[in-house]
PDB file of N, CA, C and O in Angstrom:
ATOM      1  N   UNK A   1       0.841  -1.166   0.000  1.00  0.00           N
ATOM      2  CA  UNK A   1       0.000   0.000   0.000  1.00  0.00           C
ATOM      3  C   UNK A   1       0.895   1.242   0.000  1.00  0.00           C
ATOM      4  O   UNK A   1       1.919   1.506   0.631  1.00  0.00           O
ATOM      5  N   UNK A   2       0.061   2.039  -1.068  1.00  0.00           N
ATOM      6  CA  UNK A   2       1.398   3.544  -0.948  1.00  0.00           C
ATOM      7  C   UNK A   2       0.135   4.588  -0.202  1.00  0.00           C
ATOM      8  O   UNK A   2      -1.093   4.500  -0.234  1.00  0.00           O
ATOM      9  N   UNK A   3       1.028   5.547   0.437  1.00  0.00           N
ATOM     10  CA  UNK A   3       0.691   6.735   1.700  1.00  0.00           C
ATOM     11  C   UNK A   3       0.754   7.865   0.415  1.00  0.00           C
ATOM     12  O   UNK A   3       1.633   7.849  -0.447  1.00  0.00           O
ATOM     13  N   UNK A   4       0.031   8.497   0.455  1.00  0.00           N
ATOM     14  CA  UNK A   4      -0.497   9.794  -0.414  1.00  0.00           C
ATOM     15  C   UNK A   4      -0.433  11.048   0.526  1.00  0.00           C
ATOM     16  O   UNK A   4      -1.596  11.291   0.845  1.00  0.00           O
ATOM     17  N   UNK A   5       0.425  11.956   1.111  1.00  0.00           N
ATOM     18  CA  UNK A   5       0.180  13.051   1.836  1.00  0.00           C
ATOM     19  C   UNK A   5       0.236  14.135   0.681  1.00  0.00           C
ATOM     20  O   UNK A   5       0.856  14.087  -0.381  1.00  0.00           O
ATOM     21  N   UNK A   6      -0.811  15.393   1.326  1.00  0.00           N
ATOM     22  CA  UNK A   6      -0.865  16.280   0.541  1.00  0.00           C
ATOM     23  C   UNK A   6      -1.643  17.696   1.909  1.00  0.00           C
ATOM     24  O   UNK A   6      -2.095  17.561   3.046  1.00  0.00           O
ATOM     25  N   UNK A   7      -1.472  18.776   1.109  1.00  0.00           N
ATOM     26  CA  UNK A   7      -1.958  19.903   2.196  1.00  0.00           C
ATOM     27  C   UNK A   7      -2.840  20.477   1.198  1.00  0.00           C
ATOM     28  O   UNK A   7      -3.063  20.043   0.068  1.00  0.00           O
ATOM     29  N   UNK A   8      -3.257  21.391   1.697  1.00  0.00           N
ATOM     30  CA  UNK A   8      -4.586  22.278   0.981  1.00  0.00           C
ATOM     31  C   UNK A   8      -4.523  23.593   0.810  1.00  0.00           C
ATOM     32  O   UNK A   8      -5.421  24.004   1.545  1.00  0.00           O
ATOM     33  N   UNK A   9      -4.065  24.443   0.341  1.00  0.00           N
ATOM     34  CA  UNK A   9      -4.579  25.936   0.837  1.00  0.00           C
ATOM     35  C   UNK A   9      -6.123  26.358   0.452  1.00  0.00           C
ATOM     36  O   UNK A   9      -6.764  25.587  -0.262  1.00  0.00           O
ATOM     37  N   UNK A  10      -6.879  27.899   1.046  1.00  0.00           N
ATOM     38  CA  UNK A  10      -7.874  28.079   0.771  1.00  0.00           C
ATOM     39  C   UNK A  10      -8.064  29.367   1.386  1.00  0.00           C
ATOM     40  O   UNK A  10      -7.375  29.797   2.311  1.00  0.00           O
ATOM     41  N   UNK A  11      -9.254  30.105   0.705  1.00  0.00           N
ATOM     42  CA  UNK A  11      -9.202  31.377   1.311  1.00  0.00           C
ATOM     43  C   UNK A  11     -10.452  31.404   1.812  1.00  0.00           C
ATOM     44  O   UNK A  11     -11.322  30.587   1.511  1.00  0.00           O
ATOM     45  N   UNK A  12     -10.603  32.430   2.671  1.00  0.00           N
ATOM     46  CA  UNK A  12     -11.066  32.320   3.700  1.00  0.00           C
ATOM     47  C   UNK A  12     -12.289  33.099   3.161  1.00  0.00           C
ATOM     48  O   UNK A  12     -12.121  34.204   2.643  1.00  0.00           O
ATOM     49  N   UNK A  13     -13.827  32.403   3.302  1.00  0.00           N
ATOM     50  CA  UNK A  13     -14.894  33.039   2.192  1.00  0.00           C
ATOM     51  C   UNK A  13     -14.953  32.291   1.261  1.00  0.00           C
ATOM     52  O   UNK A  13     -15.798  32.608   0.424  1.00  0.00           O
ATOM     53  N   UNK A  14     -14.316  31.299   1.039  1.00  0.00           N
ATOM     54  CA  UNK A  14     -14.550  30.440  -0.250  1.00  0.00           C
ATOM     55  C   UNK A  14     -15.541  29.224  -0.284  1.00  0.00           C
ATOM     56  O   UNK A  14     -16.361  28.848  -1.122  1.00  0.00           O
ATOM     57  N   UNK A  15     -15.176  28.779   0.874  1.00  0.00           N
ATOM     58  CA  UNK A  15     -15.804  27.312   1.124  1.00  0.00           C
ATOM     59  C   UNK A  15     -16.183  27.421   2.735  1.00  0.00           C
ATOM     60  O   UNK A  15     -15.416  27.858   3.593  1.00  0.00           O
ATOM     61  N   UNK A  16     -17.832  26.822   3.014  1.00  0.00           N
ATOM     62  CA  UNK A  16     -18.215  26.971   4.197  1.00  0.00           C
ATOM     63  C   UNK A  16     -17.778  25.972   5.394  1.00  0.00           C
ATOM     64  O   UNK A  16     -17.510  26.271   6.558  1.00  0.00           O
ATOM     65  N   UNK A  17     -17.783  24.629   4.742  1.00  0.00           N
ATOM     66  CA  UNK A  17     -17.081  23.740   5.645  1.00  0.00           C
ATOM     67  C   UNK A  17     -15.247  23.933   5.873  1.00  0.00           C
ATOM     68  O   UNK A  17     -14.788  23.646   6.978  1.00  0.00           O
ATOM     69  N   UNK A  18     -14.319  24.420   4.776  1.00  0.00           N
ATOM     70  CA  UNK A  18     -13.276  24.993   5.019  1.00  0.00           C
ATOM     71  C   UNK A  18     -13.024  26.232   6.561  1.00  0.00           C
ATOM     72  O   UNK A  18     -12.254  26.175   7.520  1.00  0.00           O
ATOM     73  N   UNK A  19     -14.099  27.261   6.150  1.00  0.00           N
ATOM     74  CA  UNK A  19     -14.204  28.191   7.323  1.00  0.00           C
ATOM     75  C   UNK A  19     -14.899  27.660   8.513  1.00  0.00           C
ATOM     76  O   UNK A  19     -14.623  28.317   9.516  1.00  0.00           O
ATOM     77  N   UNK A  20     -15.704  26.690   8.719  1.00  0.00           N
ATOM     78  CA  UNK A  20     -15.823  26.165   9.901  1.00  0.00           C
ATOM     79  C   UNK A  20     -15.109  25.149  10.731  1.00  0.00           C
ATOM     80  O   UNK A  20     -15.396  25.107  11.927  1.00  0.00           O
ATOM     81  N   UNK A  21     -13.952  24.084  10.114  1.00  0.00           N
ATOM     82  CA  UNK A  21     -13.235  23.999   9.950  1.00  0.00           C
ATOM     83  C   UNK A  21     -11.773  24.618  11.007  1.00  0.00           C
ATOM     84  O   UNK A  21     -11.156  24.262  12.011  1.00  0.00           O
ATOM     85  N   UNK A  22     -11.767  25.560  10.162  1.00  0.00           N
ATOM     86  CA  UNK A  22     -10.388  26.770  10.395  1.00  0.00           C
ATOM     87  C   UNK A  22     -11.209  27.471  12.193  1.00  0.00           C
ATOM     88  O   UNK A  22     -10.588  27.167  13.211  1.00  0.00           O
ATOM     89  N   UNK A  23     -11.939  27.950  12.278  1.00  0.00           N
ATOM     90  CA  UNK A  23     -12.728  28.473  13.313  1.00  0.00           C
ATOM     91  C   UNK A  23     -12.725  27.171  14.657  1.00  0.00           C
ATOM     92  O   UNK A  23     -12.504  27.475  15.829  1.00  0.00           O
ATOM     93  N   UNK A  24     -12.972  25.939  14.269  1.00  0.00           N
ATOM     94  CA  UNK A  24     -12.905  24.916  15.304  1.00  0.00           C
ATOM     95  C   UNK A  24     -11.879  24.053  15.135  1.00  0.00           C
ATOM     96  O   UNK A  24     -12.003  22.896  14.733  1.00  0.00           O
ATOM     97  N   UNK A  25     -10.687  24.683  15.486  1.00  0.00           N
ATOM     98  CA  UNK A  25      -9.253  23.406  15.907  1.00  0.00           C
ATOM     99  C   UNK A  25      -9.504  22.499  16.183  1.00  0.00           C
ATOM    100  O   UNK A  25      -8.621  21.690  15.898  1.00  0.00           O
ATOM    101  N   UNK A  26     -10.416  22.043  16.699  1.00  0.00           N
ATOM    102  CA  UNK A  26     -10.408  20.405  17.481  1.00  0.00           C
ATOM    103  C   UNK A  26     -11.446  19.456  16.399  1.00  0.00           C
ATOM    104  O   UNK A  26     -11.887  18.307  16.422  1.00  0.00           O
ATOM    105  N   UNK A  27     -11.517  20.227  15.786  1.00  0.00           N
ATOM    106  CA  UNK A  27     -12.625  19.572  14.809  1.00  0.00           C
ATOM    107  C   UNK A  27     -11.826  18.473  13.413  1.00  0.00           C
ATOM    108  O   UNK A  27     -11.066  19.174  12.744  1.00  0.00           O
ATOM    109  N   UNK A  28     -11.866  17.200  12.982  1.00  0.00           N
ATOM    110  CA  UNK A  28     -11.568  16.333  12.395  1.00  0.00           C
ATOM    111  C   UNK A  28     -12.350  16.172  11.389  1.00  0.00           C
ATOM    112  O   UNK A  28     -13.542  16.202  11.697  1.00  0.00           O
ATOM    113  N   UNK A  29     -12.070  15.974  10.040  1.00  0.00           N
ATOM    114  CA  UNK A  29     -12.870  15.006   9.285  1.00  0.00           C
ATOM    115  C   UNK A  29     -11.912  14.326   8.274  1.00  0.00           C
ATOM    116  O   UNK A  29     -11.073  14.798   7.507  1.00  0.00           O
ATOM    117  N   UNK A  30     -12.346  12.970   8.546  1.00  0.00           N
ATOM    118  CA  UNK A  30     -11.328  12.040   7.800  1.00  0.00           C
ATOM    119  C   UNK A  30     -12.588  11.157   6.540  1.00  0.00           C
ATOM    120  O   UNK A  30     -13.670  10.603   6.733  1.00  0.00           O
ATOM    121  N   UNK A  31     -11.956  11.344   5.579  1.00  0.00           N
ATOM    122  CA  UNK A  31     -13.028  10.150   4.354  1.00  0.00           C
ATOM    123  C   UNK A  31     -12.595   9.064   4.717  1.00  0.00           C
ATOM    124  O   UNK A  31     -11.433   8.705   4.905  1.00  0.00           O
ATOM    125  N   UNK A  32     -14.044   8.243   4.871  1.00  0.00           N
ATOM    126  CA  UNK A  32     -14.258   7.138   4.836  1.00  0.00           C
ATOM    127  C   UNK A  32     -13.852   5.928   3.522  1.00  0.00           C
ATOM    128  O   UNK A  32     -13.159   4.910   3.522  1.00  0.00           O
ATOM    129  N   UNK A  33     -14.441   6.437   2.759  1.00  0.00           N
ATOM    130  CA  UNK A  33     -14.581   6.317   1.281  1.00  0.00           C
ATOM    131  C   UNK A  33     -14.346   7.060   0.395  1.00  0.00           C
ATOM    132  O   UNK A  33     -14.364   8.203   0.853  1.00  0.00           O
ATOM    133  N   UNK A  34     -14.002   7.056  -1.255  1.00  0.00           N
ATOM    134  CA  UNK A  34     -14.287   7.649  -2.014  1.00  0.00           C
ATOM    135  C   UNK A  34     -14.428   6.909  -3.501  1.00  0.00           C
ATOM    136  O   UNK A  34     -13.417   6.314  -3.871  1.00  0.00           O
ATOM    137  N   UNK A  35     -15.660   6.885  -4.448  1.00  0.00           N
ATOM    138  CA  UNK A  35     -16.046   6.197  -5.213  1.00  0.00           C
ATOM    139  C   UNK A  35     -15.911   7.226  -6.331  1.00  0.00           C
ATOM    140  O   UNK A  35     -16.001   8.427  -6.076  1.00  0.00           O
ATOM    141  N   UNK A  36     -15.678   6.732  -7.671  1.00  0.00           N
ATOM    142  CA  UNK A  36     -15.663   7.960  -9.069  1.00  0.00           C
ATOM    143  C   UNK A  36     -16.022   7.371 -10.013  1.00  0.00           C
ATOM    144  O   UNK A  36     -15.482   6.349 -10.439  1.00  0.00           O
ATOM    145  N   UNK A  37     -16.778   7.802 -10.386  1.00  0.00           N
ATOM    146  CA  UNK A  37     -16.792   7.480 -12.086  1.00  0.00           C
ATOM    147  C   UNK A  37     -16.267   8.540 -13.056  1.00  0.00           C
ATOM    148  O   UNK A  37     -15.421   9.364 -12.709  1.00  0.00           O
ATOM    149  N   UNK A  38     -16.800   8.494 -14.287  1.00  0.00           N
ATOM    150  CA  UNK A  38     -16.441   9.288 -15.166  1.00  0.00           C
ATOM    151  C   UNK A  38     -17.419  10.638 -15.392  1.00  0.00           C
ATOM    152  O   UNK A  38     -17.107  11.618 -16.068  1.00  0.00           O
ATOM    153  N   UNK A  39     -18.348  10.496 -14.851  1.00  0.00           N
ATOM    154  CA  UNK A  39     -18.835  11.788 -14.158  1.00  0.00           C
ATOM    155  C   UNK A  39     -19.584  11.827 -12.938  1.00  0.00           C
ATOM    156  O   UNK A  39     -20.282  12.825 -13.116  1.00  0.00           O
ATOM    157  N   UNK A  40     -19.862  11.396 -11.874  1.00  0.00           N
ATOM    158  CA  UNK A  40     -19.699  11.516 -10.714  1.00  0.00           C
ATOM    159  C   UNK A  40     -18.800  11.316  -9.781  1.00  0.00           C
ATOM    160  O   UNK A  40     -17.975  10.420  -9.966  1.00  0.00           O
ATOM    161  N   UNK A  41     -18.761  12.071  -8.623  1.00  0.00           N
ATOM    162  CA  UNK A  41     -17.669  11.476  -7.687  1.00  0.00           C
ATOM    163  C   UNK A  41     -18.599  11.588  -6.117  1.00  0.00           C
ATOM    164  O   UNK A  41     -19.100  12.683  -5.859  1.00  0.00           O
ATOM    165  N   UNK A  42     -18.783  10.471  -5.162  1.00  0.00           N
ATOM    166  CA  UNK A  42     -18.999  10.267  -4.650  1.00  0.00           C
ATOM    167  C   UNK A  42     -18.473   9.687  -2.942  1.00  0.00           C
ATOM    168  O   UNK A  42     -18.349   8.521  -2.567  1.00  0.00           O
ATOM    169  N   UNK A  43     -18.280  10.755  -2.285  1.00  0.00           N
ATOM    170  CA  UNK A  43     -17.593  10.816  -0.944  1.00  0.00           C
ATOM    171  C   UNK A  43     -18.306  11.050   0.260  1.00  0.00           C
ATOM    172  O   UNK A  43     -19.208  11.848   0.518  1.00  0.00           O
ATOM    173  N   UNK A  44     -17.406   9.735   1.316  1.00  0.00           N
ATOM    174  CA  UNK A  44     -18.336   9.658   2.882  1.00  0.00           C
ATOM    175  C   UNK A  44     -17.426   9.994   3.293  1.00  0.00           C
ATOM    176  O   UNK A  44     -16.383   9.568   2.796  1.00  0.00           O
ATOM    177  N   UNK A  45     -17.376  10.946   4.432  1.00  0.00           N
ATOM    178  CA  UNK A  45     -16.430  11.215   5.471  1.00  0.00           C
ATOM    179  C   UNK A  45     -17.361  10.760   7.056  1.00  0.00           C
ATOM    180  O   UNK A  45     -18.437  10.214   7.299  1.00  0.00           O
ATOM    181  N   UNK A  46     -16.205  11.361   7.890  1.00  0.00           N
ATOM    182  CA  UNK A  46     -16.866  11.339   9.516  1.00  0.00           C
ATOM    183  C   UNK A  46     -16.232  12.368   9.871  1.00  0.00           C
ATOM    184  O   UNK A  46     -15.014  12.376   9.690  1.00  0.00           O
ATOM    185  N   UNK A  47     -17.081  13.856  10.654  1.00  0.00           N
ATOM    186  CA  UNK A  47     -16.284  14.792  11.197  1.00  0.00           C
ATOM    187  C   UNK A  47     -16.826  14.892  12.881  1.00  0.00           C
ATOM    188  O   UNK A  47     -17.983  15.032  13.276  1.00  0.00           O
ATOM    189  N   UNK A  48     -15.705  14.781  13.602  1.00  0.00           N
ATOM    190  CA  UNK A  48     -16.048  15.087  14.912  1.00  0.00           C
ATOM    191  C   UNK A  48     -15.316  15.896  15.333  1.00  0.00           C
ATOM    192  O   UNK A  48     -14.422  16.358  14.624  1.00  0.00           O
ATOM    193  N   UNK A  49     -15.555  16.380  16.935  1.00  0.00           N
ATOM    194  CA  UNK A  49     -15.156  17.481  17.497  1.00  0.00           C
ATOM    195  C   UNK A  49     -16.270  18.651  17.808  1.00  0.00           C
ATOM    196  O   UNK A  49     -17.460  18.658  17.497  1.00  0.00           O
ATOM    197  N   UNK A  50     -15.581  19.538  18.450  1.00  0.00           N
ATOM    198  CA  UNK A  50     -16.378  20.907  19.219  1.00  0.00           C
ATOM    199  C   UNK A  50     -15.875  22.046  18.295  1.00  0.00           C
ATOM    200  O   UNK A  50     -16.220  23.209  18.503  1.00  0.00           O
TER     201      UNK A  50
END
């Protein structure tokens, strides 16, 4: 199995789960899944935290 790391940038106003996110440090969300076709893409995560 190969390890894929990568980071994100984003500005702030762009994306609502990004800015809520950034606002709650303790907050996680890791994908569960992710399924694609050739035109859909289809993703489960789990986000926890305060």
């Amino acid at each position: 199995m190969r390890e894929l790391v990568f980071a994100l940038e984003y500005r702030p106003g762009c994306n609502r789960v990004a800015d809520a996110l950034a606002g709650h440090p303790d907050a996680r969300v890791r994908s569960l899944s992710l399924h694609a076709t050739a035109d859909r893409l289809w993703r489960v995560d789990h986000a926890t935290g305060t």
